[in-house]
PQR file of N, CA, C, O and H, with PARSE charges and radii, in Angstrom:
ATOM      1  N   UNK A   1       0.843  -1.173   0.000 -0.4000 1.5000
ATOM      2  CA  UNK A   1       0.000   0.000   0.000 -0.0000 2.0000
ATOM      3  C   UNK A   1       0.894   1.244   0.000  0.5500 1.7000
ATOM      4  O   UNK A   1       1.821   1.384   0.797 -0.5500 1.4000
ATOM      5  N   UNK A   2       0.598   2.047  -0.841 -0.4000 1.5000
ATOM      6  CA  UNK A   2       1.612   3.454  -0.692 -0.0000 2.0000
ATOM      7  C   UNK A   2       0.471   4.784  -0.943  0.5500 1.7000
ATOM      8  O   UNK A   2      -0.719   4.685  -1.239 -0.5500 1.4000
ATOM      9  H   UNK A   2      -0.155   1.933  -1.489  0.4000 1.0000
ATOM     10  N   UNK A   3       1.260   6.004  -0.719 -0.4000 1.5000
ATOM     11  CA  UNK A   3       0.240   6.991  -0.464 -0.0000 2.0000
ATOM     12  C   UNK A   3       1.329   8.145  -1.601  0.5500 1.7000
ATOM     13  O   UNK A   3       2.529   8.395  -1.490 -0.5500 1.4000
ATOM     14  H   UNK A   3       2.227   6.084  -0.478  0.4000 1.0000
ATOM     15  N   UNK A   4       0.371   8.619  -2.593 -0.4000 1.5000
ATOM     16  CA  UNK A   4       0.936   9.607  -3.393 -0.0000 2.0000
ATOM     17  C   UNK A   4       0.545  11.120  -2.756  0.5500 1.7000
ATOM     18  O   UNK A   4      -0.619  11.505  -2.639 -0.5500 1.4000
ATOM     19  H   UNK A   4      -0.604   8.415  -2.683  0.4000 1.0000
ATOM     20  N   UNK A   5       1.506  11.758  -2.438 -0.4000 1.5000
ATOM     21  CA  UNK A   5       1.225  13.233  -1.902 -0.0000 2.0000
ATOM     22  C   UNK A   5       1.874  14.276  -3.253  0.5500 1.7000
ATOM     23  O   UNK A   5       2.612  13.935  -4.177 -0.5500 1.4000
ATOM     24  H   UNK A   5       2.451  11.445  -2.533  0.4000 1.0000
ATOM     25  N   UNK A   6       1.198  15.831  -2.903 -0.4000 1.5000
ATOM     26  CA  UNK A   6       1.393  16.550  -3.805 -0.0000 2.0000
ATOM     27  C   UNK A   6       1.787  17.951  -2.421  0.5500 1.7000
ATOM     28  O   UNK A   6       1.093  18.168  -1.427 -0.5500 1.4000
ATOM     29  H   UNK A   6       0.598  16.108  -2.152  0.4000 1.0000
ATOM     30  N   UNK A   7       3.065  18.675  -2.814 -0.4000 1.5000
ATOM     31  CA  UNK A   7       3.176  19.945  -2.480 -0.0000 2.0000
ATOM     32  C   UNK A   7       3.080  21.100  -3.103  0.5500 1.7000
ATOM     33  O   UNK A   7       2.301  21.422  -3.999 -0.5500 1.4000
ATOM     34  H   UNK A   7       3.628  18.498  -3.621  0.4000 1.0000
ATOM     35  N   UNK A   8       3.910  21.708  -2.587 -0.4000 1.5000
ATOM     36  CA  UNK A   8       3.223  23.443  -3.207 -0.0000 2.0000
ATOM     37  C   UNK A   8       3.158  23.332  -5.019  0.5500 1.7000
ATOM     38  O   UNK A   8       2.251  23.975  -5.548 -0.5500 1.4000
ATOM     39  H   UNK A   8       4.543  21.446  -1.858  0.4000 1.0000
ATOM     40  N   UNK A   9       3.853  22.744  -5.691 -0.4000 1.5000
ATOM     41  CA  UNK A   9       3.396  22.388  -7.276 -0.0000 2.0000
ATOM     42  C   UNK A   9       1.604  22.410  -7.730  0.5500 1.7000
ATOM     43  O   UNK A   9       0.983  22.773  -8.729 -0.5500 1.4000
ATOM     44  H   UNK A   9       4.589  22.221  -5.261  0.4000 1.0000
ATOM     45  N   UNK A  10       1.283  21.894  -6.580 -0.4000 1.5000
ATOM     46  CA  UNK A  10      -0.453  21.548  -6.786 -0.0000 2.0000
ATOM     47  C   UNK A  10      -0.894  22.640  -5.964  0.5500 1.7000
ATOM     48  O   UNK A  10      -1.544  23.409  -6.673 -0.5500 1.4000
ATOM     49  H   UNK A  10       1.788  21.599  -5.768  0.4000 1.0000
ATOM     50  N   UNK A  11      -0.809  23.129  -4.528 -0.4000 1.5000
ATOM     51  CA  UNK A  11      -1.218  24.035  -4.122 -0.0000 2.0000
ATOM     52  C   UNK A  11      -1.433  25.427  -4.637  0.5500 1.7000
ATOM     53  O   UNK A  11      -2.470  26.086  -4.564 -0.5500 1.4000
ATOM     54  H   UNK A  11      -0.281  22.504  -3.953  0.4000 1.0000
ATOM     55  N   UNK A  12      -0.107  25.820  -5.251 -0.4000 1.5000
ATOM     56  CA  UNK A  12      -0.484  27.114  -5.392 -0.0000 2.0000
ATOM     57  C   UNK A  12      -0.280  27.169  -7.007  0.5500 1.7000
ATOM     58  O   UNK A  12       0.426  28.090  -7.419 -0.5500 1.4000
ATOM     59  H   UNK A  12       0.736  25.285  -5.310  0.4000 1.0000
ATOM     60  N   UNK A  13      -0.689  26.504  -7.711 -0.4000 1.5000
ATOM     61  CA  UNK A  13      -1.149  26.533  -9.062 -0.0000 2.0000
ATOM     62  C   UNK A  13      -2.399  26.714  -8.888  0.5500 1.7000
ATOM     63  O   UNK A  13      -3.087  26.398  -7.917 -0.5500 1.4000
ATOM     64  H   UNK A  13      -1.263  25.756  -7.377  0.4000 1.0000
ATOM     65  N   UNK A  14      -2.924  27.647 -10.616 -0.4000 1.5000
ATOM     66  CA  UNK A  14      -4.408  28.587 -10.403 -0.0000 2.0000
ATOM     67  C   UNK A  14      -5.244  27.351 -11.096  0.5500 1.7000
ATOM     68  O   UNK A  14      -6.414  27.609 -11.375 -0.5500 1.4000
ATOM     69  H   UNK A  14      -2.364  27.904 -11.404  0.4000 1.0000
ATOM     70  N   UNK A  15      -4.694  25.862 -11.440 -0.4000 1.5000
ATOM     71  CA  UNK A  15      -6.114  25.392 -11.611 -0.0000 2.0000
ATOM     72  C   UNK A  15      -5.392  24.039 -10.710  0.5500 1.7000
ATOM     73  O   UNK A  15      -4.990  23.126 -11.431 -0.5500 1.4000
ATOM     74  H   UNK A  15      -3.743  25.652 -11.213  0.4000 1.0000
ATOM     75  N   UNK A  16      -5.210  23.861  -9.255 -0.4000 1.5000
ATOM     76  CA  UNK A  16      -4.981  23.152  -8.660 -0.0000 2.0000
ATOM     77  C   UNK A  16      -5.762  21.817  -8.707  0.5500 1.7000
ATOM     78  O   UNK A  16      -5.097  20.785  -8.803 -0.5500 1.4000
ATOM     79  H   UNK A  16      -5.537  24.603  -8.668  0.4000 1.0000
ATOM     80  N   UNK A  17      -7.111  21.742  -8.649 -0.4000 1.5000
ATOM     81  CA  UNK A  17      -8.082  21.158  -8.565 -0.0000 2.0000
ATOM     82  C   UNK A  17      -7.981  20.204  -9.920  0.5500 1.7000
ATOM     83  O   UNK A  17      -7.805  18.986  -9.879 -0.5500 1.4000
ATOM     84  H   UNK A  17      -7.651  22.580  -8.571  0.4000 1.0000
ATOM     85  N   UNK A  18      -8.132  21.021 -11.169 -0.4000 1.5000
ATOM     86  CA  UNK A  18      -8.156  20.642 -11.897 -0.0000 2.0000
ATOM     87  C   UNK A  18      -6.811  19.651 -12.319  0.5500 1.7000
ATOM     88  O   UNK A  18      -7.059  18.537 -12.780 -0.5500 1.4000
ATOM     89  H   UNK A  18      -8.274  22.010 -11.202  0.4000 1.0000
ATOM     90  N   UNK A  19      -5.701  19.990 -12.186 -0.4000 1.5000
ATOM     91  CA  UNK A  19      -4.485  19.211 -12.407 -0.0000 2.0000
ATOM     92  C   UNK A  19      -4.362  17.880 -11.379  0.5500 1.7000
ATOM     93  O   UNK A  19      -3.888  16.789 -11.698 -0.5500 1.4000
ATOM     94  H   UNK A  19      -5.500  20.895 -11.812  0.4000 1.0000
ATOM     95  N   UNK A  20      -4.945  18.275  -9.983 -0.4000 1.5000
ATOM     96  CA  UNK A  20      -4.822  17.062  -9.470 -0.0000 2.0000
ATOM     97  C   UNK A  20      -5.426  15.929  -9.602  0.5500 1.7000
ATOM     98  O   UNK A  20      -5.062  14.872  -9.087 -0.5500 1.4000
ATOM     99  H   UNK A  20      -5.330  19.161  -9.724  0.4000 1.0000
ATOM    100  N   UNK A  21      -6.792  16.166 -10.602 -0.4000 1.5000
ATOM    101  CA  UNK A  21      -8.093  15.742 -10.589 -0.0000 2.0000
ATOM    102  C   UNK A  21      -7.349  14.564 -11.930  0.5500 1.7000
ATOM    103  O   UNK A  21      -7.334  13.338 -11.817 -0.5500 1.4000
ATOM    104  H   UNK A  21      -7.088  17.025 -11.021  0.4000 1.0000
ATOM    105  N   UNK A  22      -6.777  15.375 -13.158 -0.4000 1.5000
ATOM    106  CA  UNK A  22      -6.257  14.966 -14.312 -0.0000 2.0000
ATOM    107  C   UNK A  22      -5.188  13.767 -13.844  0.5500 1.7000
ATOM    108  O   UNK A  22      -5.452  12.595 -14.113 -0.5500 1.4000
ATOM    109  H   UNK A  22      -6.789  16.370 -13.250  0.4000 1.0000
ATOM    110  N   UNK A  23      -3.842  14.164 -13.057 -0.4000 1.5000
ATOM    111  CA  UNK A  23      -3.063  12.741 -12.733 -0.0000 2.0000
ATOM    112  C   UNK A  23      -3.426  12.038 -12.224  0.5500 1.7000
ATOM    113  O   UNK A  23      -2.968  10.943 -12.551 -0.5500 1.4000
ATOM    114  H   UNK A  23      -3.627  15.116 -12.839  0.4000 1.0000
ATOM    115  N   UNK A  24      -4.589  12.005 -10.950 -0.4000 1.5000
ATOM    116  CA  UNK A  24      -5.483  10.837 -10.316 -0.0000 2.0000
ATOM    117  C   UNK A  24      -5.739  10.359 -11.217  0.5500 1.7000
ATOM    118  O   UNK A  24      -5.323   9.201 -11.256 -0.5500 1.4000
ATOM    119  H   UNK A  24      -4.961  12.894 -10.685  0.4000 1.0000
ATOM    120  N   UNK A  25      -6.731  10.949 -12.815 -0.4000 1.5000
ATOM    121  CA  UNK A  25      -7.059   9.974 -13.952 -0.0000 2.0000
ATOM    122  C   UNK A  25      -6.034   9.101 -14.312  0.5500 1.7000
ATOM    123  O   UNK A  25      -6.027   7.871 -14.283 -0.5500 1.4000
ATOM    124  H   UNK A  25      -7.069  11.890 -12.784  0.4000 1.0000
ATOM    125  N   UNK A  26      -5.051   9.992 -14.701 -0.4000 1.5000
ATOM    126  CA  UNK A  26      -3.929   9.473 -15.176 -0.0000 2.0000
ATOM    127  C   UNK A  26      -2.946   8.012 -14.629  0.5500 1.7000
ATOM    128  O   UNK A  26      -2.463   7.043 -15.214 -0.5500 1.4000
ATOM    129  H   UNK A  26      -5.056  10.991 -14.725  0.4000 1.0000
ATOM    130  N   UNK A  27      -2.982   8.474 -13.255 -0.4000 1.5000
ATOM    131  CA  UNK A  27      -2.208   7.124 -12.612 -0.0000 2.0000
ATOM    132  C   UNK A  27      -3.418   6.034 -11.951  0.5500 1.7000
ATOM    133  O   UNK A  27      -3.250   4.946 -11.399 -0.5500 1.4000
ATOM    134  H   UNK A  27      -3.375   9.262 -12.780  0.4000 1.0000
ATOM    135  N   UNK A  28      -4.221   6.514 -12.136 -0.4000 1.5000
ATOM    136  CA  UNK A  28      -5.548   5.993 -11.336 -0.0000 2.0000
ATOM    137  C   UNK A  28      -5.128   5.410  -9.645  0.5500 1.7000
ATOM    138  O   UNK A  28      -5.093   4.347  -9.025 -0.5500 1.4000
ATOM    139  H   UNK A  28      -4.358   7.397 -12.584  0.4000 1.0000
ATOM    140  N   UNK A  29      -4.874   6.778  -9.435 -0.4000 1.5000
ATOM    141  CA  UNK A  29      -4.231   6.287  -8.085 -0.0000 2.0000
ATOM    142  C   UNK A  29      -5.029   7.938  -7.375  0.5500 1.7000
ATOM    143  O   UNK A  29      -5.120   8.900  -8.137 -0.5500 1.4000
ATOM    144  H   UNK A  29      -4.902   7.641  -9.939  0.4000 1.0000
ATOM    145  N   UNK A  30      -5.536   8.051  -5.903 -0.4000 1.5000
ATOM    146  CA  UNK A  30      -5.597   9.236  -5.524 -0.0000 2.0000
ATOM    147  C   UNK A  30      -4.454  10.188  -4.858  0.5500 1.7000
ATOM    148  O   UNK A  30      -3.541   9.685  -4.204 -0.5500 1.4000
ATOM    149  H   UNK A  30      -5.462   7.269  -5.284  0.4000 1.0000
ATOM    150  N   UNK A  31      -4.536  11.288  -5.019 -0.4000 1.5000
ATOM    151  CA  UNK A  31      -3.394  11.986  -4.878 -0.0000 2.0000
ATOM    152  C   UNK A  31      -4.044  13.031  -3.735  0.5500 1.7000
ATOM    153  O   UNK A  31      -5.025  13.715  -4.028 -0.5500 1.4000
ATOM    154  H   UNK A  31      -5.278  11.697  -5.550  0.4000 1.0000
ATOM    155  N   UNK A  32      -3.310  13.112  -2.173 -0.4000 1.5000
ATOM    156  CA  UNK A  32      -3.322  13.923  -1.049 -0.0000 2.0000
ATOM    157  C   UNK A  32      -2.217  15.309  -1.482  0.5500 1.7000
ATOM    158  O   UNK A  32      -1.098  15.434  -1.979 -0.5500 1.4000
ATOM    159  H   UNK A  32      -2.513  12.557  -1.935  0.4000 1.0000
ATOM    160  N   UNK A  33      -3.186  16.103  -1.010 -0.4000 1.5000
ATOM    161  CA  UNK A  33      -2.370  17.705  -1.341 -0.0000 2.0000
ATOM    162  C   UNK A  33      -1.787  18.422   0.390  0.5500 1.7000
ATOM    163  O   UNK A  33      -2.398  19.256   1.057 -0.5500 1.4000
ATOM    164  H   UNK A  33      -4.095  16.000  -0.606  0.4000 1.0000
ATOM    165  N   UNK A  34      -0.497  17.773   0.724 -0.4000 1.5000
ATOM    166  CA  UNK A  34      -0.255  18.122   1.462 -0.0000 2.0000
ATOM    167  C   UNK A  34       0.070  19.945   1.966  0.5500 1.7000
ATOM    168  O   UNK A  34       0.675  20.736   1.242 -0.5500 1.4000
ATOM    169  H   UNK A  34      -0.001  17.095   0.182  0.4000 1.0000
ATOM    170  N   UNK A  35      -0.481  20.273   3.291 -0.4000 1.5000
ATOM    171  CA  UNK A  35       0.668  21.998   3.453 -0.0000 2.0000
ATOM    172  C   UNK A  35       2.288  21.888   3.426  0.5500 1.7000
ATOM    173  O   UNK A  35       3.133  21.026   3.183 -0.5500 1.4000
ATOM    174  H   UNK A  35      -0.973  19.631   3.879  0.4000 1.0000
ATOM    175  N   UNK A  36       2.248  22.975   3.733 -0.4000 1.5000
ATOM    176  CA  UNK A  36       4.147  23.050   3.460 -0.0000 2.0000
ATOM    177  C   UNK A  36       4.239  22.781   5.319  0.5500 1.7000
ATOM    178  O   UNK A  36       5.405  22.912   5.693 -0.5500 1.4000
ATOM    179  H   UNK A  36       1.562  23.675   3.930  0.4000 1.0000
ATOM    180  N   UNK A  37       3.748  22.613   5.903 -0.4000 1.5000
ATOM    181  CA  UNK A  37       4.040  22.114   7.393 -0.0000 2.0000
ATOM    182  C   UNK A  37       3.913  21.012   7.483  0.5500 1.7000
ATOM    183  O   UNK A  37       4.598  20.312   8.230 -0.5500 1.4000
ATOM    184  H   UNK A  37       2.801  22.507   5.599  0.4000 1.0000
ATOM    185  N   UNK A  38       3.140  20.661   6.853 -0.4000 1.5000
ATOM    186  CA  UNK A  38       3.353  19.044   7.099 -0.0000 2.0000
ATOM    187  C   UNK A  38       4.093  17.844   6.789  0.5500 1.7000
ATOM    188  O   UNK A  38       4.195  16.760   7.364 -0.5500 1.4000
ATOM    189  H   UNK A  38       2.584  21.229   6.247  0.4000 1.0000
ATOM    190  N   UNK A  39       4.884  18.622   5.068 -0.4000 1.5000
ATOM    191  CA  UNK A  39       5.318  18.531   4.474 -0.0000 2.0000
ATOM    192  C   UNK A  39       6.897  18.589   5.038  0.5500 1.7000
ATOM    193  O   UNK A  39       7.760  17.860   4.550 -0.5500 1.4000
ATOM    194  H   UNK A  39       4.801  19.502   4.601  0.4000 1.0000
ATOM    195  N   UNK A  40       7.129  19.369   5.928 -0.4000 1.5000
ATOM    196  CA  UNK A  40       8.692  19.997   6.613 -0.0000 2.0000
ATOM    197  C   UNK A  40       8.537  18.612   7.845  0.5500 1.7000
ATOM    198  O   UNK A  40       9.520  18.595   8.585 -0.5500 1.4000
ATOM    199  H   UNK A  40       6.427  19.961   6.325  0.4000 1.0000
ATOM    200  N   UNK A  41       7.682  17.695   8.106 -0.4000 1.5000
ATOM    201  CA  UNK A  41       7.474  16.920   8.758 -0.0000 2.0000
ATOM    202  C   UNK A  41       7.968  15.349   8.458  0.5500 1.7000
ATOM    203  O   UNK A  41       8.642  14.580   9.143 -0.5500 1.4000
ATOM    204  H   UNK A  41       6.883  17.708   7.505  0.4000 1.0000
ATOM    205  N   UNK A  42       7.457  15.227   7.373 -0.4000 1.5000
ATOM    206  CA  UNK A  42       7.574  14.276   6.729 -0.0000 2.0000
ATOM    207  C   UNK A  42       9.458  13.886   6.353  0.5500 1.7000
ATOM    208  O   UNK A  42       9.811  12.725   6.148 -0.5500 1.4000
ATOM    209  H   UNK A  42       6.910  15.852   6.816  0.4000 1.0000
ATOM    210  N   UNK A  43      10.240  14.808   6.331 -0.4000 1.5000
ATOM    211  CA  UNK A  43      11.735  14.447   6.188 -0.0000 2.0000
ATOM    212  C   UNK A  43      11.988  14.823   7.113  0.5500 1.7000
ATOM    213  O   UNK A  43      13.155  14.772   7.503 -0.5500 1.4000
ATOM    214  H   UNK A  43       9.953  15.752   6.497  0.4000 1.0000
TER
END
């Protein structure tokens, strides 16, 4: 089981929604849009 995350690339792009929506199609996998704090966590 693995977990695909997305940072500020997806966040602060103006069609966020939309791009994340497109590689979920794409990999058919769901994709979590992490903050940048949580993110400074994770390493």
């Amino acid at each position: 089981m693995y977990e695909i995350v997305a940072t500020s690339a997806f966040r602060e792009t103006q069609n966020s929604e939309e791009a994340r929506r497109y590689v979920e199609n794409e990999i058919e996998h769901p994709i979590r849009i992490i903050s940048g704090l949580r993110r400074s966590k994770i390493n």
